[in-house]
Residue, then its C-alpha position, 0 to 999 in steps of 0.5 A: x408780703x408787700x405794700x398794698x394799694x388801694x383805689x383803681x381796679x381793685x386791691x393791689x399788691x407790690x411785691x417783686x424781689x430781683x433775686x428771690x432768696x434762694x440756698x442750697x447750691x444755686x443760692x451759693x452760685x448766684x452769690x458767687x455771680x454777683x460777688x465776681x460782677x462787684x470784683x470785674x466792675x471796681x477791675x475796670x473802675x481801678x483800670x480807668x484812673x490807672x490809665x488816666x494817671x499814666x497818661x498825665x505822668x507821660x504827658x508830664x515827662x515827654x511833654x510838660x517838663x521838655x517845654x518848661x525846660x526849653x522855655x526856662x533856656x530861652x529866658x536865660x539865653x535871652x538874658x544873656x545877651x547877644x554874642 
């Protein structure tokens, strides 16, 4: 089973599946390997933005608002005049 070329050395054929289809208990175990693989993987993909957004929802309260809100009382101190 496989596609077979021609030309070169002689008749070749291309066939090499990663996990050969296997049952019984081994075939259940490798499923298993391959489903908890996927699940660890989306685990730390799903981390990665999480801790990306907490870093932009920190960043936004200790760090963004306390300027804007600084600036913001500058301007209306400076526009107040002096005393």
């Amino acid at each position: 089973m496989g596609i077979r070329l021609s030309g070169g050395i002689g008749p070749l054929r291309v066939s090499v599946p990663v996990l050969p289809a296997v049952g019984g208990l081994l075939g259940l175990a490798l499923a298993l390997l391959k489903g908890l693989i996927y699940l660890v993987w989306f685990e730390l993909l799903l981390c990665y933005w999480v801790l990306i957004g907490c870093y932009w929802l920190l960043r936004a309260v200790y760090w963004e608002l306390p300027r804007a809100g600084y600036r913001w009382w500058q301007r209306r101190q400076a526009a107040a005049g002096p005393r």
